[in-house]
C-alpha positions in Angstrom: 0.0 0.0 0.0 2.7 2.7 0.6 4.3 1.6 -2.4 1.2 2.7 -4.5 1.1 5.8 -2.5 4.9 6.9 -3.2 4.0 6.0 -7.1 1.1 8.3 -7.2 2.8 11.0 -5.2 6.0 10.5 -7.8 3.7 10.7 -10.2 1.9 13.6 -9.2 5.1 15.7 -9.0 6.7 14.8 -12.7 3.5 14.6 -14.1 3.0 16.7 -17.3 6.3 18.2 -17.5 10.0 17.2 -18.9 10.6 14.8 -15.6 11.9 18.2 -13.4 10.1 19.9 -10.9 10.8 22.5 -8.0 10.0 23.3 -4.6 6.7 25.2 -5.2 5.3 22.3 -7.2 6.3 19.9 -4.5 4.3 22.0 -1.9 1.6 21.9 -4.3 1.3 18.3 -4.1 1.5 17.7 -0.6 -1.5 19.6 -0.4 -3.3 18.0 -3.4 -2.3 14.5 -1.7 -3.8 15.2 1.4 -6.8 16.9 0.4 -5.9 19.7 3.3 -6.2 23.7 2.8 -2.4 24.3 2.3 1.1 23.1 3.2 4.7 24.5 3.7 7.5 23.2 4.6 10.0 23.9 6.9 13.6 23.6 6.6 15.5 23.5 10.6 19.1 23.0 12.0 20.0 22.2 14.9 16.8 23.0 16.6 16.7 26.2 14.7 14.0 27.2 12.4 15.8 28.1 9.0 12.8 29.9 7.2 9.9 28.2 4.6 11.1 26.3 1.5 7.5 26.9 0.1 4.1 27.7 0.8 0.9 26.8 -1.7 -1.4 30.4 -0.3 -1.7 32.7 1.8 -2.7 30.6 5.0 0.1 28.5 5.0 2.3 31.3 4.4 0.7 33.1 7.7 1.7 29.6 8.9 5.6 29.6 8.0 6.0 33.0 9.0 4.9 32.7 12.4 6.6 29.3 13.5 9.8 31.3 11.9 9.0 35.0 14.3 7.6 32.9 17.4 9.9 29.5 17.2 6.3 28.0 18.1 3.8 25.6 16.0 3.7 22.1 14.7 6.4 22.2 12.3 8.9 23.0 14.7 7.5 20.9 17.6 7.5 17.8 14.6 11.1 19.1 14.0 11.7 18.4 17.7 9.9 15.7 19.0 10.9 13.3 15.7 6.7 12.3 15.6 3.7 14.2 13.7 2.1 16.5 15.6 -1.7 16.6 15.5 -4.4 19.4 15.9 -7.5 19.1 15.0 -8.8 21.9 16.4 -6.2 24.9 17.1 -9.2 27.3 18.8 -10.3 24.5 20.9 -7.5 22.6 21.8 -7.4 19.3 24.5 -3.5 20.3 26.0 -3.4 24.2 25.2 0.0 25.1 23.6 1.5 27.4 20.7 -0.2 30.2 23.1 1.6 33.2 20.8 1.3 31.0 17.7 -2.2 29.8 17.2 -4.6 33.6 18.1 -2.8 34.5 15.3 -3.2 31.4 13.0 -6.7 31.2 13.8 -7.8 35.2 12.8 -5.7 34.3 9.6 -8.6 31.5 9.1 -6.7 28.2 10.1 -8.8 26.0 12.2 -6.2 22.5 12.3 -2.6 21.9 11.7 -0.6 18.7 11.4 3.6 18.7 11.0 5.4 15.6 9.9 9.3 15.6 10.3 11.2 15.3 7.0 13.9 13.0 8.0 16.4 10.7 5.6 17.8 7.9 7.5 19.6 10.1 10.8 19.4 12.9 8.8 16.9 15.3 10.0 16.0 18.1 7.4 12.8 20.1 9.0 8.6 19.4 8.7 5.8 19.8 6.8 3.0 21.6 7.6 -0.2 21.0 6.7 -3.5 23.2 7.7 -6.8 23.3 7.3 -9.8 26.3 7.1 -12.1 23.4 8.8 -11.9 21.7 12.3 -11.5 17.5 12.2 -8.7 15.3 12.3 -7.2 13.9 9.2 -9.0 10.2 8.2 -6.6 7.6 7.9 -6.0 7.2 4.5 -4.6 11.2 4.8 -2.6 10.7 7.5 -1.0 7.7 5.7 -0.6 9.7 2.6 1.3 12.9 4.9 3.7 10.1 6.0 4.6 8.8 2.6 4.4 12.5 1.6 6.9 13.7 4.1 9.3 10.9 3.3 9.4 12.1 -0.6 9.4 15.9 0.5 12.6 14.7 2.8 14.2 12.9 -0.5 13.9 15.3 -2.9 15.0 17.9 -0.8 18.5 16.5 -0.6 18.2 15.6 -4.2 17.5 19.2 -5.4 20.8 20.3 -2.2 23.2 17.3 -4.0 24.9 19.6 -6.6 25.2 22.4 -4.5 28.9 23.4 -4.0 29.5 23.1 0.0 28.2 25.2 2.6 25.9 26.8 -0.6 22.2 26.4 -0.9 21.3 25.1 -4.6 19.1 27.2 -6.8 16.3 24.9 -7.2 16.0 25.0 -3.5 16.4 28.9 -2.7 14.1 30.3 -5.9 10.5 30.3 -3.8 12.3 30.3 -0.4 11.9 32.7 2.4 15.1 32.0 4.5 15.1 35.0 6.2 18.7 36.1 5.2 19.0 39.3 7.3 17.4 37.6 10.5 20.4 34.9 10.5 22.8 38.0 10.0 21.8 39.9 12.9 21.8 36.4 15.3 25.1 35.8 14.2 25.8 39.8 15.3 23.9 39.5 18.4 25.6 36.6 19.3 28.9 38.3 19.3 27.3 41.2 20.9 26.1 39.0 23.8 28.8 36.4 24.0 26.3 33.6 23.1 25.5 31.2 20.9 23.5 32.0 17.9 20.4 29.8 18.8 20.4 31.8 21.9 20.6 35.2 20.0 17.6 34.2 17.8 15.7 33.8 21.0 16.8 37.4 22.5 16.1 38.6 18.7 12.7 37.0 19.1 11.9 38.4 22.6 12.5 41.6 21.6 10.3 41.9 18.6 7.4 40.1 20.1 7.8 42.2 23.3 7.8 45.3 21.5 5.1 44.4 18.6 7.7 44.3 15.9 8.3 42.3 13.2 11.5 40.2 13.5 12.5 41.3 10.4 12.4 44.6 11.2 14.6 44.2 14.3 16.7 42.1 12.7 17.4 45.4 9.6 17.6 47.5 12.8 20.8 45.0 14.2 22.1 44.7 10.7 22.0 48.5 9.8 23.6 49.0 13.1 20.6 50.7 14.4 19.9 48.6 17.4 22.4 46.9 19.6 22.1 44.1 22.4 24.3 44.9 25.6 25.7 42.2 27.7 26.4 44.3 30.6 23.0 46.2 31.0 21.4 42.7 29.6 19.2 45.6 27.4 19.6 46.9 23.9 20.8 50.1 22.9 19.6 52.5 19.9 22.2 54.0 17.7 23.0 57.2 16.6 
């Protein structure tokens, strides 16, 4: 049975072209498999969100771009805890969590969200997201096409990354990303500022946007530009001149 699954999701993706196909046609189909209202996914390292690979609409792009500002959602809880994470209903939930991520989500329409890790072997590459604009649960037969889904997602992510010189992301993969170049620049800044380690850096960068109603790429231009620094004696930030 998964066997005929991975065939019609292979088919699906190099079907009605010249046998190629990117990273917004593979989100495409990982909706169109699941029968769900959008999907993203989510590269990570390390723990740390590294911004959307792709996004079918709007609502999954609401999605991506919060679990990127907050650090909070089902992609990078999937990400984390190696399992899918279920939610049929993000207004109503039975364990309350994602409490910055999910008022949000819901005024953008989404009502349920599922992540499934994208992992090769030990190699563990990020989640995808999944969301719906109705409450329910996924029935069985979607939930067993998300697993098979996020195991070819996984796949041809480090197919599309194989060519790439080292330590450079290939083309096919960064056209229709959102990587959030300048917020990686100013956590690597911060980090020196602070005298800790970028994954810790991110989190001070994300404190202080949420706390003052920013976005984090704005604070993150602000570090870069050399507008806004982080102290480590005063444990504040400082505006420049």
């Amino acid at each position: 049975m998964g066997g005929e699954r991975r065939e019609r999701i292979l088919g699906l993706l190099v079907g009605g072209g010249d046998g190629a196909f990117g990273t917004k046609r593979l989100c495409q189909v990982c909706a169109e498999v699941t029968g769900t209202s959008g999907a993203g996914i989510m590269l990570m390292a390390a723990d740390v969100a590294q911004g959307s690979l792709c996004t079918t609409n709007e609502m999954s792009d609401l999605i991506e771009q919060l679990q990127y500002a907050l650090g909070e959602g089902p992609c990078v809880d999937a990400y984390r805890q190696d399992w899918p994470v279920l939610e049929p209903d993000l207004a109503r939930p039975e364990t309350p969590r994602w409490l910055a991520f999910s008022p949000p989500a819901i005024a953008g329409g989404v009502r349920a969200v599922f992540g499934f890790p994208l992992q090769v072997g030990s190699v563990r590459l990020g989640a995808l997201n999944l969301c719906c604009d109705q409450v329910g649960p996924l029935s069985d037969d979607q939930h067993a096409d998300a697993l098979v889904m996020a195991d070819v997602a996984a796949q041809a992510v480090l197919v599309l990354q194989a060519n790439a010189p080292p330590g450079k992301l290939a083309s096919a993969l960064g056209a229709g990303a959102d990587f959030h170049y300048v917020v990686h620049q100013a956590a690597g800044m911060v980090a020196a500022q602070l005298g800790v380690s970028v994954h810790e850096a991110l989190v001070r960068l994300r404190a202080y946007a949420f706390g003052n109603d920013r976005s984090l790429a704005q604070v993150g231009k602000e570090v870069v530009d050399r507008q806004l620094r982080f102290d480590a004696a005063s444990g504040g930030t400082n505006r420049g001149s």
